[in-house]
N, CA, C and O of each residue as an XYZ file, in Angstrom:
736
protein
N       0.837     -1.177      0.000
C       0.000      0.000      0.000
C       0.879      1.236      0.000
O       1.954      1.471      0.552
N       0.099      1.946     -0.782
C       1.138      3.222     -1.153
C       0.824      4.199     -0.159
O       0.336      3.648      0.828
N       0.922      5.518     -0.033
C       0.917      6.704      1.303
C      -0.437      7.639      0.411
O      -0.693      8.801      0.727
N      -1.130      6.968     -0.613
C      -2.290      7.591     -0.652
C      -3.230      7.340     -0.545
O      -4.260      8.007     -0.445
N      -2.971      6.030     -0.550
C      -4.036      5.184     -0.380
C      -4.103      4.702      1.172
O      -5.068      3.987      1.442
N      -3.535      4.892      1.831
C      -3.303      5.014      3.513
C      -3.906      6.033      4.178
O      -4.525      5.953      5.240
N      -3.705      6.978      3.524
C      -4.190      8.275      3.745
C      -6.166      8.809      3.126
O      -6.958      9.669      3.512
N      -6.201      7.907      2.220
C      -7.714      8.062      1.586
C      -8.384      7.080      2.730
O      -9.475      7.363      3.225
N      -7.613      5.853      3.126
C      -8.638      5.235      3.942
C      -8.793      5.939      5.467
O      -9.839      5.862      6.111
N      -8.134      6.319      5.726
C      -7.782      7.194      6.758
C      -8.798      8.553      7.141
O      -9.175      8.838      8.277
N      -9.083      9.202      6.045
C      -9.796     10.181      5.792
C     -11.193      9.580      5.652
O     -12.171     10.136      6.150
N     -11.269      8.492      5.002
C     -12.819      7.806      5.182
C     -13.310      7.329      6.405
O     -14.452      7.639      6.744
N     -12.543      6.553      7.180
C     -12.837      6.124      8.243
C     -13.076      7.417      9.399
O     -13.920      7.377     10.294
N     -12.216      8.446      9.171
C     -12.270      9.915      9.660
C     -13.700     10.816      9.625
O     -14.287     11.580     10.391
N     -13.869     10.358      8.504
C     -15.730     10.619      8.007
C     -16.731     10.011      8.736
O     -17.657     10.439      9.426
N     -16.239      8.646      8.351
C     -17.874      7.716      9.097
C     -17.540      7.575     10.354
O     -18.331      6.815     10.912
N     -16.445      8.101     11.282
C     -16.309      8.287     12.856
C     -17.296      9.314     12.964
O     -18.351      9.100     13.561
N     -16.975     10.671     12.310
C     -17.906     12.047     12.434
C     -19.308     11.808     11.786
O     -20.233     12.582     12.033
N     -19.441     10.888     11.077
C     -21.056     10.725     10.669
C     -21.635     10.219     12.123
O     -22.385     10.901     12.821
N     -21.196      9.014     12.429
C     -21.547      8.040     13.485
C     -21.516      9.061     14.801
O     -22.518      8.908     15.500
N     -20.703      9.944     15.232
C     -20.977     10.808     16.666
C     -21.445     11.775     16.105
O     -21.524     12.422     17.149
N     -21.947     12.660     15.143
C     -22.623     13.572     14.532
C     -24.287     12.612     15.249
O     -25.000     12.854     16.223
N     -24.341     11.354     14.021
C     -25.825     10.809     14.981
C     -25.883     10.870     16.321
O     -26.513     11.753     16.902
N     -25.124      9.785     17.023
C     -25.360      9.701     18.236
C     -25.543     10.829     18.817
O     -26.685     10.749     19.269
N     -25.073     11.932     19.110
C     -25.149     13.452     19.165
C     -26.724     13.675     19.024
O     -27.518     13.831     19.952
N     -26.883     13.663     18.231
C     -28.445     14.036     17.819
C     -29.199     13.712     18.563
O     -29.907     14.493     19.198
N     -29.233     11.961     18.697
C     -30.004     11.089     19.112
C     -29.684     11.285     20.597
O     -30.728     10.865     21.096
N     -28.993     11.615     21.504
C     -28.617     11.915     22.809
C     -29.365     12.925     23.306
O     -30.055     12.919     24.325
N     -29.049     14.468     21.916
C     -29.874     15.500     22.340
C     -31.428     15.451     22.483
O     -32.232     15.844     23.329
N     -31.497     14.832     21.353
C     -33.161     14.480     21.145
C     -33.288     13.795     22.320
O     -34.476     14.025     22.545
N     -32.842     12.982     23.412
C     -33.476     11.959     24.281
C     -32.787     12.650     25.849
O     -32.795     12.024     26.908
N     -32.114     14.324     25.640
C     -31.984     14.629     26.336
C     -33.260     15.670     26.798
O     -33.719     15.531     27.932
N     -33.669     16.435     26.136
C     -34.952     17.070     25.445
C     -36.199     16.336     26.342
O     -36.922     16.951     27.126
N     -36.282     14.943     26.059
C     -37.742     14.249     25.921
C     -37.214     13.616     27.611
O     -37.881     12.661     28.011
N     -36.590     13.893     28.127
C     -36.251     13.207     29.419
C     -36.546     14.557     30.220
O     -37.154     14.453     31.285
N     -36.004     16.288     29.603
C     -35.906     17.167     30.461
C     -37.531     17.398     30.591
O     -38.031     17.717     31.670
N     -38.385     17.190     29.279
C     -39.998     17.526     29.444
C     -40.122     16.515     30.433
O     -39.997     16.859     31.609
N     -40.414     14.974     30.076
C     -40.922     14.505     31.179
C     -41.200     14.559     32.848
O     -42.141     14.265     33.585
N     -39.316     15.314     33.079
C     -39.202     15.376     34.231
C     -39.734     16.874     34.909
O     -39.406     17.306     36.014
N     -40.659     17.534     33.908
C     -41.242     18.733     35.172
C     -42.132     18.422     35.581
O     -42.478     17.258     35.381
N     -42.877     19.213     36.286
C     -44.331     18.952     37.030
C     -45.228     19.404     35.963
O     -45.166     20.460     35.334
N     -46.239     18.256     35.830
C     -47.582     18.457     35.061
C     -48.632     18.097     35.949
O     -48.863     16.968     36.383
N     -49.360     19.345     36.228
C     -50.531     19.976     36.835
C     -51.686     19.322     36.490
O     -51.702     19.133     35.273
N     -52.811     18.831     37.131
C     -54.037     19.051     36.500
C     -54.900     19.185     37.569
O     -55.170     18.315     38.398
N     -55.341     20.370     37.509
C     -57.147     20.788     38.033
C     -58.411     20.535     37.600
O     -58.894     21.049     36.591
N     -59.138     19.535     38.531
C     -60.637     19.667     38.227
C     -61.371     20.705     39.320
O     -60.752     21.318     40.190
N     -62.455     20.759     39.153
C     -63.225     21.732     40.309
C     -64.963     21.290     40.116
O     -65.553     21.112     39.051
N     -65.444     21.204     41.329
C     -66.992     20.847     40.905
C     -67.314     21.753     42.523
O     -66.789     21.913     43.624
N     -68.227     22.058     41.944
C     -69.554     22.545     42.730
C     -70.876     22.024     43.430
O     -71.877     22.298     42.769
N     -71.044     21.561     44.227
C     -72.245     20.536     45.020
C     -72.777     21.107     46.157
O     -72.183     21.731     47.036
N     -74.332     20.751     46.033
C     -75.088     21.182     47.523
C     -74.962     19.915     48.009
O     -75.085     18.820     47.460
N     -74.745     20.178     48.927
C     -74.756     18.581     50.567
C     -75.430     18.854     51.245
O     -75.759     20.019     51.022
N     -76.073     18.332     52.314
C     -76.659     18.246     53.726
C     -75.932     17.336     54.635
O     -75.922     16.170     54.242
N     -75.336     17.562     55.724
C     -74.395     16.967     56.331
C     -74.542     16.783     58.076
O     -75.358     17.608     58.488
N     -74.075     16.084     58.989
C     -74.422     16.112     59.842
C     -73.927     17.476     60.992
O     -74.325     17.838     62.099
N     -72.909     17.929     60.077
C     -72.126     18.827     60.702
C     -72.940     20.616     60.771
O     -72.919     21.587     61.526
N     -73.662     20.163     59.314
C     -74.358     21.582     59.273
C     -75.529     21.080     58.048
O     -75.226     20.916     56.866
N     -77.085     20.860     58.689
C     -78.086     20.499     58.664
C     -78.612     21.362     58.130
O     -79.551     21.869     58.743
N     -78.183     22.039     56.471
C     -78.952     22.297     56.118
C     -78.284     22.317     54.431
O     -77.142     22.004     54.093
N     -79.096     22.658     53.808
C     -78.701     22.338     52.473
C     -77.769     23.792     52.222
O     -78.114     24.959     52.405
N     -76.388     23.206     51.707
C     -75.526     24.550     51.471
C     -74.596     23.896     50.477
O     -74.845     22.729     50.175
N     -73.523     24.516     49.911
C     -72.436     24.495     48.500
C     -71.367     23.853     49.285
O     -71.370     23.832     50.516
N     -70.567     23.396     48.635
C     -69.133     22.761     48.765
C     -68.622     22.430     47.397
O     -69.057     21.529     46.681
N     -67.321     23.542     47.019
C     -66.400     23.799     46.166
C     -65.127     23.129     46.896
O     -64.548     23.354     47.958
N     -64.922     22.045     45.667
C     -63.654     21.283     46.011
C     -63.123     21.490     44.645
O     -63.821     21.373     43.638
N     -61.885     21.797     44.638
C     -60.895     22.380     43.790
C     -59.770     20.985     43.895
O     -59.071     21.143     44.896
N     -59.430     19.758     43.189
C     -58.228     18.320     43.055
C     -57.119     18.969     42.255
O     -57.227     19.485     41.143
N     -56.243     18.879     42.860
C     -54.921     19.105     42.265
C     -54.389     18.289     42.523
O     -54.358     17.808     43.656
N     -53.376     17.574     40.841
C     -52.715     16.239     41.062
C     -51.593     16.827     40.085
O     -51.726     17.640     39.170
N     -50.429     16.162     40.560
C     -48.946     16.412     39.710
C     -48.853     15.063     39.661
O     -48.807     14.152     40.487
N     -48.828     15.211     37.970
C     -48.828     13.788     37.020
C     -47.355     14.022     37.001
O     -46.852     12.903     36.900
N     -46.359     14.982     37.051
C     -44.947     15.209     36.595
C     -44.082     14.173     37.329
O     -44.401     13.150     37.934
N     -42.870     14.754     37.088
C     -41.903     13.974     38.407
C     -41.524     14.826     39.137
O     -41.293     14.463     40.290
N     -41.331     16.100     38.837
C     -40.549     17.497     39.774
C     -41.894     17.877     40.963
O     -43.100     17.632     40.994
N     -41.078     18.482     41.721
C     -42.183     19.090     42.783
C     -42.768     19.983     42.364
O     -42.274     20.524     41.375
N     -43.518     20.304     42.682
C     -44.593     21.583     42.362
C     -44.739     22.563     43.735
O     -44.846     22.075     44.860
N     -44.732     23.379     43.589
C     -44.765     24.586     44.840
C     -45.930     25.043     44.300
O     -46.157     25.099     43.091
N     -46.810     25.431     45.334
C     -48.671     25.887     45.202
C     -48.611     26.971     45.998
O     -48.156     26.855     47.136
N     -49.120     28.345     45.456
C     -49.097     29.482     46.641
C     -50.445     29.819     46.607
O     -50.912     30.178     47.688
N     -51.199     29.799     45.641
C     -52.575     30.252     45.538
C     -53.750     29.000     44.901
O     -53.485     28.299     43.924
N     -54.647     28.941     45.440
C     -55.870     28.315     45.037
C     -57.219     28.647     45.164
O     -57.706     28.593     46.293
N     -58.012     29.026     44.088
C     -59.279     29.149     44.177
C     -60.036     29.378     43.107
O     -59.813     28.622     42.161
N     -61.371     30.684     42.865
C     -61.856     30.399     42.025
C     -62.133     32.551     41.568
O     -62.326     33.553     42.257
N     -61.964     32.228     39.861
C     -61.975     33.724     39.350
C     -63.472     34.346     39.651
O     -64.308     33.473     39.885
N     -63.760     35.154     39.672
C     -64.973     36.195     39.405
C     -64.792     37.491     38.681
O     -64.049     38.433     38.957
N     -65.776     37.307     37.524
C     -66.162     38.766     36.837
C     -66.358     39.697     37.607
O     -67.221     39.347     38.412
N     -65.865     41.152     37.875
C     -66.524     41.760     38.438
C     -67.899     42.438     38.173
O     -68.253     42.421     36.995
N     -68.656     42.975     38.983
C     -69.668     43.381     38.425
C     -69.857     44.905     38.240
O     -68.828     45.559     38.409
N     -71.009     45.615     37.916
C     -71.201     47.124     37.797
C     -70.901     47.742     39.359
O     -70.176     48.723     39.519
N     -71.397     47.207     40.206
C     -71.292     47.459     41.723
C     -69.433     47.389     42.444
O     -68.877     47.950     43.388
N     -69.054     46.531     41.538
C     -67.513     46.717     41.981
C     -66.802     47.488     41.387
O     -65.630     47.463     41.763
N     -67.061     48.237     40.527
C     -66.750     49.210     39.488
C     -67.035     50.489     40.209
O     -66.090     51.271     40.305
N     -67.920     50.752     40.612
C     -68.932     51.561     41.937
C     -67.740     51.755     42.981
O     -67.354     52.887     43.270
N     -67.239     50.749     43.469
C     -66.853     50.928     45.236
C     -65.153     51.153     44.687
O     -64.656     51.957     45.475
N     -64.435     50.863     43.961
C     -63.224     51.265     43.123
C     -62.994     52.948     42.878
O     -61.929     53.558     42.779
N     -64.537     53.516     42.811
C     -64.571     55.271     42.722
C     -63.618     55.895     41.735
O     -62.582     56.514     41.975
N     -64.049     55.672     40.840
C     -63.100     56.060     39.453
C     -61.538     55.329     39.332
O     -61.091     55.491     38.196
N     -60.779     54.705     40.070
C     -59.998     54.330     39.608
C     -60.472     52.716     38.553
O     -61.490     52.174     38.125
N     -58.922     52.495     38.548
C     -59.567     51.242     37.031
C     -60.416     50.141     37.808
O     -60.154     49.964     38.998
N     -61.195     49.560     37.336
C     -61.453     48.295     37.814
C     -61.120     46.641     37.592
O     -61.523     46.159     36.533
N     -60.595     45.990     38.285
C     -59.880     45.352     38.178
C     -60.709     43.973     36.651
O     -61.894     43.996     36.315
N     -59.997     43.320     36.260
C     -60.351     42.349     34.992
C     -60.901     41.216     35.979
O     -61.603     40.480     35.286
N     -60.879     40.701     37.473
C     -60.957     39.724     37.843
C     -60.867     40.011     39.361
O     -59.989     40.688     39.897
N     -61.677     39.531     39.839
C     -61.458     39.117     41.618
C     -60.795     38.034     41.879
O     -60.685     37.213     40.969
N     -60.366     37.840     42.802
C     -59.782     36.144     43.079
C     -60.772     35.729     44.307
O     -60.897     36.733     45.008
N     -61.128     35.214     44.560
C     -61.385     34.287     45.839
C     -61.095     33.128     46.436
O     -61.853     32.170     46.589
N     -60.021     33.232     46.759
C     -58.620     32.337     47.667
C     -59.560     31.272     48.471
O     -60.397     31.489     49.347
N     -59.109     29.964     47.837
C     -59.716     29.053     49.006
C     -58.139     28.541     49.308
O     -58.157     27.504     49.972
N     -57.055     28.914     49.052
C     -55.694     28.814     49.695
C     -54.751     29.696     49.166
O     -54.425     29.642     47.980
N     -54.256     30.562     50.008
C     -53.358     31.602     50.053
C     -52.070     31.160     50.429
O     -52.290     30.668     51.535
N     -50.862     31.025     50.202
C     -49.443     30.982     50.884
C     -48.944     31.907     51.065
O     -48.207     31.823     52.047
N     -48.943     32.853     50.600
C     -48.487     34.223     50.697
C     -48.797     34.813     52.352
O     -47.954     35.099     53.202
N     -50.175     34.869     52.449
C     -51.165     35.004     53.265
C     -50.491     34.070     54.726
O     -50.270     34.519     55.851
N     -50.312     32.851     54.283
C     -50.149     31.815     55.651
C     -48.859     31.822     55.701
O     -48.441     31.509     56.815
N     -48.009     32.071     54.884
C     -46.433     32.064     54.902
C     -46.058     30.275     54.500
O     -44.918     29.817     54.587
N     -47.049     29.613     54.146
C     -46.918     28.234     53.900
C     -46.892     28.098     52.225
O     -47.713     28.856     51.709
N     -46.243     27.419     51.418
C     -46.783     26.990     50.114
C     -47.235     25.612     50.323
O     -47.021     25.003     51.371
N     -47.851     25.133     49.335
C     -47.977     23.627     49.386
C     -47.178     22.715     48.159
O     -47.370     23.039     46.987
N     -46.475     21.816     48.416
C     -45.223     20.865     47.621
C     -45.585     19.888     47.581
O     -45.569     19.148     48.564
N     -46.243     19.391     45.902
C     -46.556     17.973     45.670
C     -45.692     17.676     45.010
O     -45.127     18.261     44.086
N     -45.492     16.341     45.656
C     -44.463     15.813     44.457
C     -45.206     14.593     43.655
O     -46.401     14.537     43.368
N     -44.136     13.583     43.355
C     -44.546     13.089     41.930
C     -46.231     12.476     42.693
O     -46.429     12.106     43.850
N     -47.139     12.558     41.630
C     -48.190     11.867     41.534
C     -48.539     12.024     42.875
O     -48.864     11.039     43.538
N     -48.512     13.137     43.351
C     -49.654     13.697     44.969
C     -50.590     14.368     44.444
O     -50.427     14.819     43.310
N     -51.906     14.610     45.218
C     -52.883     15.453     45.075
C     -53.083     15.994     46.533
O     -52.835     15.566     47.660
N     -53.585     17.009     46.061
C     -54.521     17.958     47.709
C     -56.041     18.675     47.192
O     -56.397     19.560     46.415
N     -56.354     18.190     47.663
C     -57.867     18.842     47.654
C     -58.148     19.882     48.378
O     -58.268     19.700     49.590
N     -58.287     20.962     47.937
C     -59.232     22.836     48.020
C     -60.629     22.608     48.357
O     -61.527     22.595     47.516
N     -60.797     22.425     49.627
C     -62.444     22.343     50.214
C     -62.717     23.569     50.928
O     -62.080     24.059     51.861
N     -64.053     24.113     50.191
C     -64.742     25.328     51.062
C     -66.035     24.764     51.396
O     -66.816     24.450     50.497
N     -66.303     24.621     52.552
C     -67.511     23.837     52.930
C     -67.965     24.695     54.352
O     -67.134     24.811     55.253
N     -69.448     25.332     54.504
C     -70.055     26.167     53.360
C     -69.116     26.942     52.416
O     -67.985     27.287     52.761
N     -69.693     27.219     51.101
C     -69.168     28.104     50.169
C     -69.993     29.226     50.119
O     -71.205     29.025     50.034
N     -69.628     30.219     50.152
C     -70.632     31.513     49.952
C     -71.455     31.648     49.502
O     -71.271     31.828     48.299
N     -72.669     31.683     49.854
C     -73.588     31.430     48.409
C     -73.582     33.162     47.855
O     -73.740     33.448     46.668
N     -73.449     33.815     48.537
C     -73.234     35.254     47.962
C     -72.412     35.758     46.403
O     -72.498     36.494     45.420
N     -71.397     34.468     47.253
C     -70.454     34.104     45.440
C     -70.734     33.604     44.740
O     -70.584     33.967     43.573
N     -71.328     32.426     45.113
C     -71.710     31.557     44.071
C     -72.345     31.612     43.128
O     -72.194     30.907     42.131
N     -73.732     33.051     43.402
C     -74.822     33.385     42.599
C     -73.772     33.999     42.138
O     -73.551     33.153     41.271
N     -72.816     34.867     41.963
C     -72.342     35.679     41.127
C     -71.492     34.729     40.077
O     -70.946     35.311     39.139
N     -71.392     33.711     40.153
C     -70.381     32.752     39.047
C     -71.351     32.747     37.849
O     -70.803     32.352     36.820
N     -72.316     32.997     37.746
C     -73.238     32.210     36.582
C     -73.555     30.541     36.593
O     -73.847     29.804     37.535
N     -73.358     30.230     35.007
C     -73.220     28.662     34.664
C     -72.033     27.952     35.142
O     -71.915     26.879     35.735
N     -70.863     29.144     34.584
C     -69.748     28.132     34.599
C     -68.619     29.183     35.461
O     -68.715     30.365     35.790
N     -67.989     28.596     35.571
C     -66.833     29.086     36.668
C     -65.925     29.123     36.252
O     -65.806     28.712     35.098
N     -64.792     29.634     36.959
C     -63.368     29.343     36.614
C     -62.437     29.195     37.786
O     -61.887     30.148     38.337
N     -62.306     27.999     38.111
C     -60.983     27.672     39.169
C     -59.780     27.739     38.654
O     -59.682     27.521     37.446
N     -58.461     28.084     39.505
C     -57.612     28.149     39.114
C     -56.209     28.083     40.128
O     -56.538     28.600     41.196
N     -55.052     27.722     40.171
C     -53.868     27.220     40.764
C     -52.940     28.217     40.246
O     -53.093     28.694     39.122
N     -51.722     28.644     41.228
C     -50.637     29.269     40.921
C     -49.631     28.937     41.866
O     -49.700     28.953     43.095
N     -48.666     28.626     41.102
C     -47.306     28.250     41.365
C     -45.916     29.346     41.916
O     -45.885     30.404     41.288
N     -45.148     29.230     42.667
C     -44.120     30.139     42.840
C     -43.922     30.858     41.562
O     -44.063     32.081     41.565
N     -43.640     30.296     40.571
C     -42.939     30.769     39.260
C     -44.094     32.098     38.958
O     -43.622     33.202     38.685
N     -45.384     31.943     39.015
C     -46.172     32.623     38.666
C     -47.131     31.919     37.847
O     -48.242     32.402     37.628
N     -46.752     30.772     37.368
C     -47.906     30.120     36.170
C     -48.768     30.111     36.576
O     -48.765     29.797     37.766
N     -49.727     30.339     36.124
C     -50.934     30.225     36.789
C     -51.992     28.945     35.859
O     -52.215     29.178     34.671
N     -52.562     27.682     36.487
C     -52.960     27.103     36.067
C     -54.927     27.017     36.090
O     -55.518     26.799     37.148
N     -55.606     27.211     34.883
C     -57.257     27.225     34.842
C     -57.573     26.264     34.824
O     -56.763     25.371     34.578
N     -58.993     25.968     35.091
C     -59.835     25.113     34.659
C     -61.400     25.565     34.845
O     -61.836     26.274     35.752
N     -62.086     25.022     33.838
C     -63.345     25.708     33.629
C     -64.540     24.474     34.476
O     -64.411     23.301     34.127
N     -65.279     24.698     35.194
C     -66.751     23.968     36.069
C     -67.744     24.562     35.676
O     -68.004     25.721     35.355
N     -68.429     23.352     35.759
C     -70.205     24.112     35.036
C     -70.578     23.860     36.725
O     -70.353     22.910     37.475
N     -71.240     25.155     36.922
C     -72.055     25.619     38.517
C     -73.297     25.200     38.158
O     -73.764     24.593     39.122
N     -74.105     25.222     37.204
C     -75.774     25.254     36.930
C     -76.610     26.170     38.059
O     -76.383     27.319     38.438
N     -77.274     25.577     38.308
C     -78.546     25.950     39.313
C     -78.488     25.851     40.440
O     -79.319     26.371     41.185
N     -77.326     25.043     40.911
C     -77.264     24.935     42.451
C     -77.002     25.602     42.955
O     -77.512     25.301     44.034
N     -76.131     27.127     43.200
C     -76.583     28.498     44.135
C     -78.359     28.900     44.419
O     -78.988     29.412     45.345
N     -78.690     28.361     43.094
C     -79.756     29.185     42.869
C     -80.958     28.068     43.744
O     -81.895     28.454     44.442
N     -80.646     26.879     43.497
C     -81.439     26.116     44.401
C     -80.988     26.554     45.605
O     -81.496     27.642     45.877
N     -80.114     26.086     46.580
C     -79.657     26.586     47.667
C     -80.510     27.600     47.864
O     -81.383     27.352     48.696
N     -80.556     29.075     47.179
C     -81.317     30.136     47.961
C     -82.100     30.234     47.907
O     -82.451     31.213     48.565
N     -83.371     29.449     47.131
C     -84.541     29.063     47.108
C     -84.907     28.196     48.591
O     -85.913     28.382     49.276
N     -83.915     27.312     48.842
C     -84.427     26.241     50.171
C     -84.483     27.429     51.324
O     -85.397     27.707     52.101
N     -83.159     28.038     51.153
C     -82.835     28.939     52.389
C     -84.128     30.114     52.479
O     -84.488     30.580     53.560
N     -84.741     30.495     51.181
C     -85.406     31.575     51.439
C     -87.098     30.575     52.134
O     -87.952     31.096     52.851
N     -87.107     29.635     51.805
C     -88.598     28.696     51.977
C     -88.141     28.468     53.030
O     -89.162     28.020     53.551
N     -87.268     28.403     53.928
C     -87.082     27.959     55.624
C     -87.070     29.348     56.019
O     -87.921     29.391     56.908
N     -86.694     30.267     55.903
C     -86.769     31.584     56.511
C     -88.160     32.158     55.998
O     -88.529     33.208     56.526
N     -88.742     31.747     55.303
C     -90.383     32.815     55.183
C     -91.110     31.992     56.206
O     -90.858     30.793     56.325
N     -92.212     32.739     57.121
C     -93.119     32.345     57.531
C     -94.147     31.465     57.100
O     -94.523     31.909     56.015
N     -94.848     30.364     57.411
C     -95.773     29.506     56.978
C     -96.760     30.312     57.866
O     -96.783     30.574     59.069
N     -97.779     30.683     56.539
C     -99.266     31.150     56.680
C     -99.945     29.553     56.912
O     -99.883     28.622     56.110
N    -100.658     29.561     58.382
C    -101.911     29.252     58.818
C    -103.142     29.599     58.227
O    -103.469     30.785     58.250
N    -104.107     28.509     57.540
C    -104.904     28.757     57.213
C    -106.040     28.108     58.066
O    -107.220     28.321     57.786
C-alpha cells in the first residue's frame, strides 16, 4: 500500500467516525430534550360545585372542592388556590373612578397570606375544600366558573366547572325555611 491510499482510507474512516458521533449526538440530544420535558411537574385541576346536607351543618348549602394532582416527576410549589370572578357594575362603583380590576380572586388557599406553600411531588394530590361556600359568590359565578392554581414561578394554572342551578337552588331552600308559613 502506497501513502495515498493510507491516507484516503484514513480520511474515510475519519468521516464515518464524524457521521456516526454527529448521529449519536443528535439522538442523545433528542433523548436529552424528551427526558428534560418529562421530568417537570404536570398539573391538573378539576373543580366541581355541590349542595350537601351533612351532619355537621343540617342544612342544604355548596361545597367547592378544587383536586390538584402532579402527574410530573418534579415538585410543584402551590401558593394560591381558588376560584376567578367577573366583576360586576357594583364593583366598578366601590373602586370610585380608579380602574377596575379584569378579575377578583377568591382564595380558598393563600401561601403568601399563611407564609406556607404547598409541595406535591410526583403523583400527589390535595384537595381545596370550602364547605359552606358563599352562596353570595356563588350566585355571582353564573353557569360556569373558573378555578384556578398558581405556582411560585407565577404560572398560573385554569380550569373551567359548570355551577348550573345549584346556588340558585340553595337560595330558594334557604329563602322557603326563613319565610313564615301562613296558617290557614
Amino acid at each position: 500500500m502506497n501513502q495515498e491510499t493510507v491516507t484516503l482510507w484514513l480520511s474515510i474512516i475519519g468521516a464515518l467516525a464524524g457521521l456516526i458521533g454527529g448521529g449519536t449526538g443528535a439522538v442523545a440530544l433528542v433523548l436529552h430534550i424528551k427526558s428534560h420535558l418529562r421530568d417537570r411537574a404536570i398539573l391538573r385541576l378539576t373543580a366541581k360545585m355541590s349542595m350537601v346536607w351533612s351532619r355537621e351543618i343540617p342544612i342544604d348549602h355548596l361545597v367547592l372542592e378544587l383536586n390538584l394532582v402532579n402527574e410530573g416527576r418534579r415538585i410543584a410549589h402551590i401558593t394560591k388556590a381558588g376560584i376567578l370572578i367577573l366583576p360586576t357594575q357594583s364593583d366598578a362603583d366601590k373602586t370610585k373612578g380608579l380602574p377596575s380590576p379584569s378579575e377578583i380572586q377568591h382564595n380558598l388557599f393563600d401561601g403568601y397570606y399563611s407564609g406556607q406553600n404547598i409541595a406535591l411531588g410526583e403523583n400527589e394530590a390535595q384537595i381545596f375544600r370550602s364547605e359552606p361556600f358563599d352562596l353570595n359568590v356563588a350566585l355571582r359565578l353564573g353557569d360556569k366558573a373558573t378555578a384556578y392554581v398558581e405556582d411560585t414561578t407565577g404560572k398560573r394554572l385554569i380550569a373551567e366547572f359548570f355551577v348550573g342551578t345549584t346556588p340558585k337552588d340553595v337560595q330558594s331552600k334557604q329563602q322557603k325555611l326563613t319565610k313564615p308559613s301562613v296558617a290557614q
